[in-house]
DRENTORKOL-3810 file (N, C-alpha, C; in nm, 4 decimals):
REM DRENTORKOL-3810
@n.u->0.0823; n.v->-0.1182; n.w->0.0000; ca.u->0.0000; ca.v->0.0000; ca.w->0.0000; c.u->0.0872; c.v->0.1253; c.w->0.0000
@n.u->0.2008; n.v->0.0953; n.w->0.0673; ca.u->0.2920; ca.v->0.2442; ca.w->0.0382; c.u->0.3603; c.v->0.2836; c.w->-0.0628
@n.u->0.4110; n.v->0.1571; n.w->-0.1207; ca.u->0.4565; ca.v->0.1675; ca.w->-0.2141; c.u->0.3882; c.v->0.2199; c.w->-0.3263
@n.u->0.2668; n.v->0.1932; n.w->-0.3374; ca.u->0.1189; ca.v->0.2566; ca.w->-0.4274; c.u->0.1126; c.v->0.3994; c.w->-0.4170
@n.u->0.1343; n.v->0.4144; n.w->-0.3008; ca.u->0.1080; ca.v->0.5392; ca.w->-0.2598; c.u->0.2305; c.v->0.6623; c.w->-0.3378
@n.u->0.3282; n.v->0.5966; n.w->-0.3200; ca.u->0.4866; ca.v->0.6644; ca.w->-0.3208; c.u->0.4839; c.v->0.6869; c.w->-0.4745
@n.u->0.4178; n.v->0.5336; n.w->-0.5594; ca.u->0.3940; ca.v->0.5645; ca.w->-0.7074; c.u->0.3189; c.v->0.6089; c.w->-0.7209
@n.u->0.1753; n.v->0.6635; n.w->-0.6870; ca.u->0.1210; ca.v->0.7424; ca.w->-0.6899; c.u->0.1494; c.v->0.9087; c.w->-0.7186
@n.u->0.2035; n.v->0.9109; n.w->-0.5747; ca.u->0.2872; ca.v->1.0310; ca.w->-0.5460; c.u->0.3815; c.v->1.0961; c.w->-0.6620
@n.u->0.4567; n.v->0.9891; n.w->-0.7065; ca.u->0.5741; ca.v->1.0275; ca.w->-0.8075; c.u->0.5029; c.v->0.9988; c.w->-0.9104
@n.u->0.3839; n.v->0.9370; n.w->-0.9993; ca.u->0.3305; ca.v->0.9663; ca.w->-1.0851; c.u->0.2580; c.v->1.1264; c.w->-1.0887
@n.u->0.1998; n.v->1.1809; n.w->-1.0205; ca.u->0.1509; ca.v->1.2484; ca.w->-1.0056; c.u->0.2173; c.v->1.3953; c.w->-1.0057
@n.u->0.3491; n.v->1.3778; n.w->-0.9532; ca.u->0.4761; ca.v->1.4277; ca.w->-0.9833; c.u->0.5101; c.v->1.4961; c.w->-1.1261
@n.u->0.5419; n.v->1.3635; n.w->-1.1739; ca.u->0.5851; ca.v->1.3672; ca.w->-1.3113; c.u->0.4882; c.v->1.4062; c.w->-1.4163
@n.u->0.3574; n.v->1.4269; n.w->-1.3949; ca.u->0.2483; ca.v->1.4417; ca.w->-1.4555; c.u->0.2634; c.v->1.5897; c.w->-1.4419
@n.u->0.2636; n.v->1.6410; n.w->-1.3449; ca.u->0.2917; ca.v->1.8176; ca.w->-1.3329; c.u->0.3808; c.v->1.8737; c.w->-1.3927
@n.u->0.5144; n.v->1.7901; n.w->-1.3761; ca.u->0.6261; ca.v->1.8558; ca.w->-1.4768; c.u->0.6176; c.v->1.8439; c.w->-1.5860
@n.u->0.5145; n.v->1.7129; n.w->-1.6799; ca.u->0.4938; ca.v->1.7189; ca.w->-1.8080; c.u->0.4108; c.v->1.8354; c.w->-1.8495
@n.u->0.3276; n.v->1.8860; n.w->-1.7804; ca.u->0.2315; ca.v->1.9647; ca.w->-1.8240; c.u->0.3172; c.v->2.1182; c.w->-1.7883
@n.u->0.3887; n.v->2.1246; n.w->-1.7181; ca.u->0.4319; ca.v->2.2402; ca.w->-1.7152; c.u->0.5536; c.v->2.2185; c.w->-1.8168
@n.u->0.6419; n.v->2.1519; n.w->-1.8914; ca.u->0.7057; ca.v->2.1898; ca.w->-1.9384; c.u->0.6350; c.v->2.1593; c.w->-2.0741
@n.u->0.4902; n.v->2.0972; n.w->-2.0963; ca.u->0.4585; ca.v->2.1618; ca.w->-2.2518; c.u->0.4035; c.v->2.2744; c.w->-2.2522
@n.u->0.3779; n.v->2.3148; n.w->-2.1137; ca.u->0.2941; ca.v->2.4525; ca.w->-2.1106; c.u->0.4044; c.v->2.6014; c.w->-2.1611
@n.u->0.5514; n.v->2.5617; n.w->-2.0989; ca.u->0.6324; ca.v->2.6447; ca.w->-2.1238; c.u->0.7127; c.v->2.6010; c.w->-2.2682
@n.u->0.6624; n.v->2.4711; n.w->-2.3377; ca.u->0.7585; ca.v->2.4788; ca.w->-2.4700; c.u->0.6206; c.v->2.5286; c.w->-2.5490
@n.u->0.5267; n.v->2.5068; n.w->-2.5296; ca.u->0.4171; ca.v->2.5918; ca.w->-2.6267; c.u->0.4308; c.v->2.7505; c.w->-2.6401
@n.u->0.4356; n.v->2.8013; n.w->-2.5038; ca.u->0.4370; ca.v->2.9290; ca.w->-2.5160; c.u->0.6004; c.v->2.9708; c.w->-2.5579
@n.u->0.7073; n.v->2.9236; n.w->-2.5449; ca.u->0.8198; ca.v->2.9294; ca.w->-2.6336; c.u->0.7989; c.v->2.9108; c.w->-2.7746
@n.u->0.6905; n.v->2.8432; n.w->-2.8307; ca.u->0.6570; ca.v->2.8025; ca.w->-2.9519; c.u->0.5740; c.v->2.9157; c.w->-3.0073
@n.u->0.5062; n.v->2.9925; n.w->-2.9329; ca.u->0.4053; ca.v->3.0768; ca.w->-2.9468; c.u->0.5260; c.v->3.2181; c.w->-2.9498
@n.u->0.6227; n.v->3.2318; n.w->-2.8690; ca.u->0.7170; ca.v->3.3364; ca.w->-2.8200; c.u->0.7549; c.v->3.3660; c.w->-3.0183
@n.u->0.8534; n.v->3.2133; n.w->-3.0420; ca.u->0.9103; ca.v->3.2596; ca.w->-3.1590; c.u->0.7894; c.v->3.2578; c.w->-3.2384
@n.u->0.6929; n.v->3.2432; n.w->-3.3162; ca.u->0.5974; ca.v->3.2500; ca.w->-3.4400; c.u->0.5892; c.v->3.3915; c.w->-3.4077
@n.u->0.5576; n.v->3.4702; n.w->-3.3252; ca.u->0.5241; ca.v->3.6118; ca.w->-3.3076; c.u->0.6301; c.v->3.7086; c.w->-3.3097
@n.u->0.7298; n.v->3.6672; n.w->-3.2505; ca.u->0.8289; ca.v->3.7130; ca.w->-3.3216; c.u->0.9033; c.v->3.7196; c.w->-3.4500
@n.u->0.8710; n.v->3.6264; n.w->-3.5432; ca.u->0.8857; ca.v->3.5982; ca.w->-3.6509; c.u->0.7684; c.v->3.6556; c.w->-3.7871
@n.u->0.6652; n.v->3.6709; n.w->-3.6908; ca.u->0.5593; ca.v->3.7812; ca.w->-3.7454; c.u->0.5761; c.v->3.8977; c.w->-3.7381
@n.u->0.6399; n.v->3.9627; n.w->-3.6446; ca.u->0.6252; ca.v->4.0738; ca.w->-3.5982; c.u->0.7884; c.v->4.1366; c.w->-3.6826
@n.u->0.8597; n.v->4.0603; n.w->-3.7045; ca.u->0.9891; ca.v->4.0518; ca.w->-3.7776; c.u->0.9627; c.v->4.1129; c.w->-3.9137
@n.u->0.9380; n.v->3.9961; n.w->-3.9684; ca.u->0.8017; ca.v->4.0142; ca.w->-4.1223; c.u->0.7587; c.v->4.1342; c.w->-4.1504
@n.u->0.7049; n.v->4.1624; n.w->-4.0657; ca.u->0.5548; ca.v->4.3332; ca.w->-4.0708; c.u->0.6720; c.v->4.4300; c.w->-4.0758
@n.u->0.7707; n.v->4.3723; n.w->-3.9720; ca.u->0.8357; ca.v->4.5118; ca.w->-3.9871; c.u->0.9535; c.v->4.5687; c.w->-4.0975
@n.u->0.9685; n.v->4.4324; n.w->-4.1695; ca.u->1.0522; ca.v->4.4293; ca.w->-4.2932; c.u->0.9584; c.v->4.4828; c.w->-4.3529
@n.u->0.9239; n.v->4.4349; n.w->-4.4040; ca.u->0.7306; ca.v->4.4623; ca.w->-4.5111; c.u->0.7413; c.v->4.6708; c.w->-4.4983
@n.u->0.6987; n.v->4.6742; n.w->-4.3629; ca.u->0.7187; ca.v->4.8030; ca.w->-4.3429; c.u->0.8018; c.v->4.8681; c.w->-4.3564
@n.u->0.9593; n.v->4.8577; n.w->-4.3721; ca.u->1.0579; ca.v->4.9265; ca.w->-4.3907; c.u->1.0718; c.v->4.9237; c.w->-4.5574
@n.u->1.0352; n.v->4.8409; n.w->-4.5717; ca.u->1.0399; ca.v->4.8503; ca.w->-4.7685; c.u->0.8895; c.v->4.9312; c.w->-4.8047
@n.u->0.8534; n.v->4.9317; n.w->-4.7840; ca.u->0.6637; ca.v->5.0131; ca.w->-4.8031; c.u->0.7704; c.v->5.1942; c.w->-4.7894
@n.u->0.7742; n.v->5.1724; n.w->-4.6583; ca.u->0.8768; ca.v->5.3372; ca.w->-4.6494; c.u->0.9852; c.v->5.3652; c.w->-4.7312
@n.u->1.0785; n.v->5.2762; n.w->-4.7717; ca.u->1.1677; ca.v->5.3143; ca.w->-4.8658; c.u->1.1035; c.v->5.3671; c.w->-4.9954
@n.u->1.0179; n.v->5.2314; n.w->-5.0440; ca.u->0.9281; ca.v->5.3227; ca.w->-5.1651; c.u->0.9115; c.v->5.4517; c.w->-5.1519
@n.u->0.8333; n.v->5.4772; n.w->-5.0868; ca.u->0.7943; ca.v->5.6111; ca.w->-5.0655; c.u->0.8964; c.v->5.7488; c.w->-5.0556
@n.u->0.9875; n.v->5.7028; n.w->-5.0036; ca.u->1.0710; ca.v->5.7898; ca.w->-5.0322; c.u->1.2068; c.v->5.8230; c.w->-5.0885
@n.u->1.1405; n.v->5.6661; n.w->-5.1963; ca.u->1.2483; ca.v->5.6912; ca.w->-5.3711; c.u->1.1640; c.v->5.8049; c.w->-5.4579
@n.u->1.0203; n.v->5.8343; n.w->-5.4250; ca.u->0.8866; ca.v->5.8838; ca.w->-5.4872; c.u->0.9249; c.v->6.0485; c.w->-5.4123
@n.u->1.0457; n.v->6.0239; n.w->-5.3338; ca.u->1.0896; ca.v->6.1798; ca.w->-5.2705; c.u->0.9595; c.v->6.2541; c.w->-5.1691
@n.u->0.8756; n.v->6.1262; n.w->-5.1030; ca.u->0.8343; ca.v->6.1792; ca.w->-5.0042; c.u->0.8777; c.v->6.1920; c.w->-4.8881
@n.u->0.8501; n.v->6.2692; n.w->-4.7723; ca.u->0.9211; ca.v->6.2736; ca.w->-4.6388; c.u->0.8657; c.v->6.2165; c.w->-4.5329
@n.u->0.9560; n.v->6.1251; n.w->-4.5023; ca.u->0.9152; ca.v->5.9781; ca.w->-4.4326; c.u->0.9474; c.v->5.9684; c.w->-4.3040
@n.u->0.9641; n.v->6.1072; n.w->-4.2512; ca.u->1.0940; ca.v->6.0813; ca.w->-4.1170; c.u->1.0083; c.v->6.0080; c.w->-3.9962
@n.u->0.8960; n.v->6.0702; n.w->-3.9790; ca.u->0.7494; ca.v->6.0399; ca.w->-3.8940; c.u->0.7323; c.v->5.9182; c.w->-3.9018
@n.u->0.7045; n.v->5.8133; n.w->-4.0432; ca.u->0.7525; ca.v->5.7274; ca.w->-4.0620; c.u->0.8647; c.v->5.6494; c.w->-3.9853
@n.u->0.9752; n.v->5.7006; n.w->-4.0572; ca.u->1.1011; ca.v->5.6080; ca.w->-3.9400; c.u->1.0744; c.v->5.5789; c.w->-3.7990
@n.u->1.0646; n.v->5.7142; n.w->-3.7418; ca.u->1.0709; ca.v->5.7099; ca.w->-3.6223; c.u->0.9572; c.v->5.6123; c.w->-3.5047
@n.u->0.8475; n.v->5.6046; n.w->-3.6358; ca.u->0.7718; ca.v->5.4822; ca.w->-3.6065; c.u->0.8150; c.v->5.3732; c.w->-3.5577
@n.u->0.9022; n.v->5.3631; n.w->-3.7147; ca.u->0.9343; ca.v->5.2343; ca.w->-3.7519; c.u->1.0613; c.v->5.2024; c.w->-3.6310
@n.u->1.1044; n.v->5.2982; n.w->-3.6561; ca.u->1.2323; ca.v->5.2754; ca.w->-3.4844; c.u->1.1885; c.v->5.2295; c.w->-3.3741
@n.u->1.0823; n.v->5.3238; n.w->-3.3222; ca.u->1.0259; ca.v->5.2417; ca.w->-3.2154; c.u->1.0196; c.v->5.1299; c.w->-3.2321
@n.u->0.9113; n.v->5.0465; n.w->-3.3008; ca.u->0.8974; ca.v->4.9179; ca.w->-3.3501; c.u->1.0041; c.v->4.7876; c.w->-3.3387
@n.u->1.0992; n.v->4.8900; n.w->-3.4305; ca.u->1.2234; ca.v->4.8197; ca.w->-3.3645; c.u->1.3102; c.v->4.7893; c.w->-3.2906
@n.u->1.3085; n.v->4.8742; n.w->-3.1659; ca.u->1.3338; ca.v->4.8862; ca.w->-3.0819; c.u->1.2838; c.v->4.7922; c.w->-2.9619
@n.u->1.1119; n.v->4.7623; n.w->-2.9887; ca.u->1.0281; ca.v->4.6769; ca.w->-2.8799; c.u->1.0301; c.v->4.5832; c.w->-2.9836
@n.u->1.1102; n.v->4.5157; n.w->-3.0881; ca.u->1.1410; ca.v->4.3858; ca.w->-3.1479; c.u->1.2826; c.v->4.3397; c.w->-3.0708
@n.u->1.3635; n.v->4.4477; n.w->-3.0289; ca.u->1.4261; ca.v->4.4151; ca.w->-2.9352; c.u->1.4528; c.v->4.3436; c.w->-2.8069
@n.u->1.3753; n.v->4.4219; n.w->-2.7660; ca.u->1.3521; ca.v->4.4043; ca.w->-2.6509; c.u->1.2399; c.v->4.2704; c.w->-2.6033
@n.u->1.1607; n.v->4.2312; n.w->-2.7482; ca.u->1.0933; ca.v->4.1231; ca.w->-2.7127; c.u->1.2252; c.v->3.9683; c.w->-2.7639
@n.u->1.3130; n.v->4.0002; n.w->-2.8395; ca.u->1.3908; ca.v->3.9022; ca.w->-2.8422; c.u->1.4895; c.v->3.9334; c.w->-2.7142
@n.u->1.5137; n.v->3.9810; n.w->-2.6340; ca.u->1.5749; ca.v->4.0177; ca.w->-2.5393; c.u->1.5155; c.v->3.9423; c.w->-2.4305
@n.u->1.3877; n.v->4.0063; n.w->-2.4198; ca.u->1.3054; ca.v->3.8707; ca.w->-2.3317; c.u->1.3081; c.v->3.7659; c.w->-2.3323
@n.u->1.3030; n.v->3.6883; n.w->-2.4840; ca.u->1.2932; ca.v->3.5663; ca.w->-2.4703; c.u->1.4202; c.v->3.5200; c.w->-2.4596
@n.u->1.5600; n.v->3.5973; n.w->-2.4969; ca.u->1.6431; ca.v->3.4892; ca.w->-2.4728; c.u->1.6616; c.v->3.4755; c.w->-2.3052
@n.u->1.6253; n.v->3.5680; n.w->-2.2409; ca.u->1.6159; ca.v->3.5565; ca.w->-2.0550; c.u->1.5022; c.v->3.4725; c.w->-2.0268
@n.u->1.4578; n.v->3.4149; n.w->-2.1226; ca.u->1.3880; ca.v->3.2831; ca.w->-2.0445; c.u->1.2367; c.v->3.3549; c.w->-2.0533
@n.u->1.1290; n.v->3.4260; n.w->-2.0674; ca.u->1.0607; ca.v->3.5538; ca.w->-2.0811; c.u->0.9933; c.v->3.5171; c.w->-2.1699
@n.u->0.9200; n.v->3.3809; n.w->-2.2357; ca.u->0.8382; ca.v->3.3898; ca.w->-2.3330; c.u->0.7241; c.v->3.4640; c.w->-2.3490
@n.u->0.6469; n.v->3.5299; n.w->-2.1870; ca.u->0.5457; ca.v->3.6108; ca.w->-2.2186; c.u->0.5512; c.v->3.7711; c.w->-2.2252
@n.u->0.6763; n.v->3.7757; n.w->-2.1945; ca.u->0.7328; ca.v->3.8862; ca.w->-2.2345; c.u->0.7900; c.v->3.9569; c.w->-2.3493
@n.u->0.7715; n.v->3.8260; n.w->-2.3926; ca.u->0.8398; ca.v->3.8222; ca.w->-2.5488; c.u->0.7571; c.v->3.8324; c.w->-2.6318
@n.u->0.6420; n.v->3.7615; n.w->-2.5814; ca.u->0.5250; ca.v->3.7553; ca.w->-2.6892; c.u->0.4247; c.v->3.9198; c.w->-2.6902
@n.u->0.4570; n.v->3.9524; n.w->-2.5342; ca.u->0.4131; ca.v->4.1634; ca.w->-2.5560; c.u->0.4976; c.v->4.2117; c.w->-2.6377
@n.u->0.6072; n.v->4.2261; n.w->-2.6143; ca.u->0.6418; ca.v->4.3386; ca.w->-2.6707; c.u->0.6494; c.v->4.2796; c.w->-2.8203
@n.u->0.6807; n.v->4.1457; n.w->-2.8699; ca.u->0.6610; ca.v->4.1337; ca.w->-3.0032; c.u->0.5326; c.v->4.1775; c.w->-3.0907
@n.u->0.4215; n.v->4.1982; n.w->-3.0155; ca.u->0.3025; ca.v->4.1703; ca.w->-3.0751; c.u->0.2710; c.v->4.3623; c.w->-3.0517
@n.u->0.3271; n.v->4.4591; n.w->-2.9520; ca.u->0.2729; ca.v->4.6126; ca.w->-2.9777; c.u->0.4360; c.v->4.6355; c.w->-3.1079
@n.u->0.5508; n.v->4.5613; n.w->-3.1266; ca.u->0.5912; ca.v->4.6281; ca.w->-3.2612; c.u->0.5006; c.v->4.5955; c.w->-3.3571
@n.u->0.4481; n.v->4.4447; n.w->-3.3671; ca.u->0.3602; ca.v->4.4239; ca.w->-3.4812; c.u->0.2708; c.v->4.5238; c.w->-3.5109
@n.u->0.2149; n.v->4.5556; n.w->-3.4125; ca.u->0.0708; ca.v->4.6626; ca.w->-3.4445; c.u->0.1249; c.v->4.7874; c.w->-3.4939
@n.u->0.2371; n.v->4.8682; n.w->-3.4076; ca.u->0.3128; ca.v->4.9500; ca.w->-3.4457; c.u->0.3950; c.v->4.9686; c.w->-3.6044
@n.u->0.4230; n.v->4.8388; n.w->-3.6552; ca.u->0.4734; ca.v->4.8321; ca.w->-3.7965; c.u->0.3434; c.v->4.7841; c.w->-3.8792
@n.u->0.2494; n.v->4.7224; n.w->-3.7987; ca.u->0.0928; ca.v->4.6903; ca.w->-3.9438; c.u->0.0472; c.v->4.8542; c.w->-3.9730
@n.u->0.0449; n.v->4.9185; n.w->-3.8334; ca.u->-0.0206; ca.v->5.0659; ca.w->-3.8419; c.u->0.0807; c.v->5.1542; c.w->-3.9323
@n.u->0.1775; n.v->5.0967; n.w->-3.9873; ca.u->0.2552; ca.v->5.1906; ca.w->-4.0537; c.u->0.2860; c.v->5.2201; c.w->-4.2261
@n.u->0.2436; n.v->5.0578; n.w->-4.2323; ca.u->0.2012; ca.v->5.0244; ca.w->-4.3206; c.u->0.1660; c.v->5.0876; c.w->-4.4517
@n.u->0.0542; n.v->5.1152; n.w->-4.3866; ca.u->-0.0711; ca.v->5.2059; ca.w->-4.4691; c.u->-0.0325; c.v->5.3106; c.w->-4.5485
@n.u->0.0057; n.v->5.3679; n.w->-4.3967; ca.u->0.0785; ca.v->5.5140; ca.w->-4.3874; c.u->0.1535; c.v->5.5488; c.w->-4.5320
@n.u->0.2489; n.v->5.4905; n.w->-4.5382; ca.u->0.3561; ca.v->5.4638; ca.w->-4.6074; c.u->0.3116; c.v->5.4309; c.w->-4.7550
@n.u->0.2382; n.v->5.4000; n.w->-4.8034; ca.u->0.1323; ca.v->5.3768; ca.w->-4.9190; c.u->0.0904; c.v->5.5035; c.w->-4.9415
@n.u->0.0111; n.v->5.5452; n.w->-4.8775; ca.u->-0.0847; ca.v->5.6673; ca.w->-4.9040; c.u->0.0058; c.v->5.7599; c.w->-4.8837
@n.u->0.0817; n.v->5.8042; n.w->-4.8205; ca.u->0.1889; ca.v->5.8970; ca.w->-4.8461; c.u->0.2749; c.v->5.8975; c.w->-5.0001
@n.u->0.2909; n.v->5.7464; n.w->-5.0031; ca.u->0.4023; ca.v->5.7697; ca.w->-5.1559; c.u->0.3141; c.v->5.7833; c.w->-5.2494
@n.u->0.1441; n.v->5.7500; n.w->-5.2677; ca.u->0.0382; ca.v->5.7989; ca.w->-5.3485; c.u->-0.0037; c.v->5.9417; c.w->-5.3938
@n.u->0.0175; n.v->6.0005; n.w->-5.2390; ca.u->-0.0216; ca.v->6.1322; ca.w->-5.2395; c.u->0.1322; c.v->6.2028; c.w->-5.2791
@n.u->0.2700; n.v->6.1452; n.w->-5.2553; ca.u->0.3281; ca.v->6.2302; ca.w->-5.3304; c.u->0.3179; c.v->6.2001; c.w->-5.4826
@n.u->0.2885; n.v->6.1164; n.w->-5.5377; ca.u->0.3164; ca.v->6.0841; ca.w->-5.7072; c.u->0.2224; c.v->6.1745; c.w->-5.7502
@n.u->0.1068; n.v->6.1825; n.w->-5.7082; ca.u->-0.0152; ca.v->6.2444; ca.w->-5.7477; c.u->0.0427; c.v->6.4056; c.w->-5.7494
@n.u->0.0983; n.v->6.4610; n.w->-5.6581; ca.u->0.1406; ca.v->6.5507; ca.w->-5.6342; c.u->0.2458; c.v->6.5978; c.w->-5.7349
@n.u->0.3871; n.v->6.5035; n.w->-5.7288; ca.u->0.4644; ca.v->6.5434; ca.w->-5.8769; c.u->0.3518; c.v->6.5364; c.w->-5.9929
@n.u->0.3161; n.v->6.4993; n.w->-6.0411; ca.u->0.2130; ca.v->6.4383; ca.w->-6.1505; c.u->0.1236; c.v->6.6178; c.w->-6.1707
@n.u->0.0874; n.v->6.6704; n.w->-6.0707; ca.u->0.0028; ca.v->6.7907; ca.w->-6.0757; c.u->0.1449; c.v->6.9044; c.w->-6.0922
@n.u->0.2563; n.v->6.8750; n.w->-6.0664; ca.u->0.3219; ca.v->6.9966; ca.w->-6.0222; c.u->0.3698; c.v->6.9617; c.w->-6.1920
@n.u->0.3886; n.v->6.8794; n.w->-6.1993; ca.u->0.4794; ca.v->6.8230; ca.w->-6.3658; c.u->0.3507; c.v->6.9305; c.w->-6.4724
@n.u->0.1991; n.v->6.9049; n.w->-6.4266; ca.u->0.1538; ca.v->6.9543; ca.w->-6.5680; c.u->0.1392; c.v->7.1349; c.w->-6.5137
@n.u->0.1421; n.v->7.1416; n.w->-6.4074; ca.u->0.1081; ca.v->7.2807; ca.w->-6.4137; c.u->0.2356; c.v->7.3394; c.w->-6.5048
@n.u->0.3686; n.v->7.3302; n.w->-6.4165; ca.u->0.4854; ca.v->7.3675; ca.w->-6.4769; c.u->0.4964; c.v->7.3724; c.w->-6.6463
@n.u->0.4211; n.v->7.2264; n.w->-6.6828; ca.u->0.4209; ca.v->7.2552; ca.w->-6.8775; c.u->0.3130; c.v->7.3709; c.w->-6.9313
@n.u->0.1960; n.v->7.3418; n.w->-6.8893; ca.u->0.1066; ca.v->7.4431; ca.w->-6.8947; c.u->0.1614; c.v->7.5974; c.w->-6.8496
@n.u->0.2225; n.v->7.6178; n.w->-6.7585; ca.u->0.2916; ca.v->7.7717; ca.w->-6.6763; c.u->0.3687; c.v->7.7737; c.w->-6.8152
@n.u->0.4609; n.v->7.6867; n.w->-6.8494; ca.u->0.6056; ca.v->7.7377; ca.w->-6.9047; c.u->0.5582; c.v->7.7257; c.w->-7.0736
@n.u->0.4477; n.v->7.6459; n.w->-7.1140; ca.u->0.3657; ca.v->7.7055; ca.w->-7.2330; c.u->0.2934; c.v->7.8094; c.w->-7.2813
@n.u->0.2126; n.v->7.8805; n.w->-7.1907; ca.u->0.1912; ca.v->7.9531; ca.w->-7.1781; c.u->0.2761; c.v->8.0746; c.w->-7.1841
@n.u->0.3645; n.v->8.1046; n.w->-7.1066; ca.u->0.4770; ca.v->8.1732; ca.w->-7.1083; c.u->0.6023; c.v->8.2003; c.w->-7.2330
@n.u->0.5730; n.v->8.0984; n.w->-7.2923; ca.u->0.6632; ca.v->8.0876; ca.w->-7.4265; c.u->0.5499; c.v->8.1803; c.w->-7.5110
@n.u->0.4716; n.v->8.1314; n.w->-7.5306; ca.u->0.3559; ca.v->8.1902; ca.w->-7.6273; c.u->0.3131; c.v->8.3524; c.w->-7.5822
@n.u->0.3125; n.v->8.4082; n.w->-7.4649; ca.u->0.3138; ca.v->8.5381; ca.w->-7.4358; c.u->0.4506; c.v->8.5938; c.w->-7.4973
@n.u->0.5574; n.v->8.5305; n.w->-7.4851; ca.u->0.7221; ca.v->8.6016; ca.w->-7.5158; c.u->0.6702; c.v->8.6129; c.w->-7.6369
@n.u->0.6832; n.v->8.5223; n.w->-7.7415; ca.u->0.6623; ca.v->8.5533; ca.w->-7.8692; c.u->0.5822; c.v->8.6710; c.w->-7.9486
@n.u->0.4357; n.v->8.6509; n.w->-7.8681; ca.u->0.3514; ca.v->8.7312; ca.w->-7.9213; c.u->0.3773; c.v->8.9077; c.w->-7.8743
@n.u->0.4677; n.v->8.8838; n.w->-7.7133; ca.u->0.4878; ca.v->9.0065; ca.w->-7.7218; c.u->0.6359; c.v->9.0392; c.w->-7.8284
@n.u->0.7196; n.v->8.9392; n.w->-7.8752; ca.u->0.8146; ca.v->9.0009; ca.w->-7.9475; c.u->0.7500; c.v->9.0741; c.w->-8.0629
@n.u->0.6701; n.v->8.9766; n.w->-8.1350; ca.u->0.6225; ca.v->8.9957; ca.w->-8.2364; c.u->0.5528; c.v->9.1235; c.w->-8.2763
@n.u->0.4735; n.v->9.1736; n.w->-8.1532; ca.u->0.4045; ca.v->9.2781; ca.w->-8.1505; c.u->0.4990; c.v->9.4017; c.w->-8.1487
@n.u->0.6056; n.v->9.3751; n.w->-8.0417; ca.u->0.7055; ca.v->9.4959; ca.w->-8.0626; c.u->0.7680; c.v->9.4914; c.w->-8.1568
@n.u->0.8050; n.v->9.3830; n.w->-8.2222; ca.u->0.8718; ca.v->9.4369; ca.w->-8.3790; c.u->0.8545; c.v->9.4897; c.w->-8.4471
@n.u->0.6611; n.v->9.4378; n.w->-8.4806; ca.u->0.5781; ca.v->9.5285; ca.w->-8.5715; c.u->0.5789; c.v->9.6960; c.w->-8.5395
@n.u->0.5928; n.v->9.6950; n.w->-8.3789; ca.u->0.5957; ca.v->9.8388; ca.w->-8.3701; c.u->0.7170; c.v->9.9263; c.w->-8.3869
@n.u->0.8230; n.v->9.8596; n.w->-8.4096; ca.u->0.9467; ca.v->9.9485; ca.w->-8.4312; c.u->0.9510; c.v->9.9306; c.w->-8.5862
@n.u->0.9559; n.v->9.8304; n.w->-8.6450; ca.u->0.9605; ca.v->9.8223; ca.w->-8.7558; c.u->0.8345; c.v->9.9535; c.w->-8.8431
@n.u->0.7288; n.v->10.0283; n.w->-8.7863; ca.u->0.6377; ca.v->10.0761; ca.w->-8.8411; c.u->0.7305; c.v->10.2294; c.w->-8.7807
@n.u->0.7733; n.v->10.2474; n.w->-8.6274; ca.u->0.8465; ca.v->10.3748; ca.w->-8.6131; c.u->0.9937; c.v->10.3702; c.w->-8.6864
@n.u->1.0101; n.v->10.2984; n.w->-8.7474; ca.u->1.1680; ca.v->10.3313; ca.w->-8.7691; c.u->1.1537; c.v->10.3214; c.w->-8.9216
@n.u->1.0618; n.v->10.2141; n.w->-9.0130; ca.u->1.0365; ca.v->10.3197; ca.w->-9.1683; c.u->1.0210; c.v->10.4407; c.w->-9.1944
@n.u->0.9183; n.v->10.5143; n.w->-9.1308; ca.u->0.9250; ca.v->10.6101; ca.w->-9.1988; c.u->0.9728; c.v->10.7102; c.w->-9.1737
@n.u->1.1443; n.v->10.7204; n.w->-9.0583; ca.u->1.2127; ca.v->10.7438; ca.w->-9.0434; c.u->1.3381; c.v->10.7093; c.w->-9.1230
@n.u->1.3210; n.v->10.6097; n.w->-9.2178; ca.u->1.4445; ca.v->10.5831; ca.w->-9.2683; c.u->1.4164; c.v->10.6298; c.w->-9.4460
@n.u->1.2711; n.v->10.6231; n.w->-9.4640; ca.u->1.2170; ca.v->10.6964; ca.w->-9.5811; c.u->1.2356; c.v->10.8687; c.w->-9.6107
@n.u->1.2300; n.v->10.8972; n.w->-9.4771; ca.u->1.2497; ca.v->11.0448; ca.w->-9.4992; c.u->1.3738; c.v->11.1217; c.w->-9.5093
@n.u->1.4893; n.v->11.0007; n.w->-9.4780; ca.u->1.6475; ca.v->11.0162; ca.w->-9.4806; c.u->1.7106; c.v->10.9975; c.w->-9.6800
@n.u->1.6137; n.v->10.8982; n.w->-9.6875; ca.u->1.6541; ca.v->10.8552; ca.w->-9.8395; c.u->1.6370; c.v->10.9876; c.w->-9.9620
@n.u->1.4862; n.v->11.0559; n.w->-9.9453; ca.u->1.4374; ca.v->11.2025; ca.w->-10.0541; c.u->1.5249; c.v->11.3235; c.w->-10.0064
END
């Protein structure tokens, strides 16, 4: 009967440490996928921003986002290598949100600048067409007018 007991005991044992150490290799399992997501978004996001500002928009607001972000990607692999899987799995998961929310951003910014060159490109042809066609017409007009004061000034030199 004691002996029952003792295996009991040490079954019961070993039953706790199984469950606690799949409880802690799951959430280690859960630690890296989110970090590895949150990795992702924020690559994703740093190329979304570069676009944008090959398109010569100003992205700094942007970065500094994106810094943060990277910064609490840090700090969530920092956690986990101290043993910290649920620590790892916060701060991995506010860069994620921090680099999904940036995302966007970074789109509609390099949209709104193209759109923007695109308007500044036709005004400038239209401005600088316009402008050619006034020069001319005013040369033209003053020629006619010297050319009409300076004949019959040069007629009255000739008799």
């Amino acid at each position: 009967m004691l002996l029952q007991r003792k295996a009991l005991v040490v079954g019961l044992l070993w039953i706790i440490m199984l469950c606690a150490t799949l409880r802690a290799t799951r959430a280690e399992d859960e630690a890296i996928s989110t970090l590895e997501r949150a990795e992702n978004v924020l690559a994703s996001s740093y190329q979304a921003v570069s676009e944008a500002e090959r398109v010569g928009a100003n992205v700094t607001a942007l970065l500094r986002e994106l810094n943060d972000a990277g910064l609490l990607l840090d700090k969530a692999y920092l956690e986990y290598r101290s043993g910290n899987p649920n620590g790892s799995i916060y701060f991995a998961n506010i860069s994620y949100a921090i680099s999904l929310d940036t995302m966007p951003k970074a789109t509609q910014l390099k949209n709104l600048t193209l759109s923007e060159a695109t308007r500044r490109f036709w005004l400038t042809m239209v401005t600088s067409s316009v402008s050619i066609v006034a020069v001319i017409l005013l040369s033209i007009t003053l020629w006619r007018r010297f050319k009409r004061w300076y004949q019959p000034q040069d007629q009255d030199m000739i008799k």
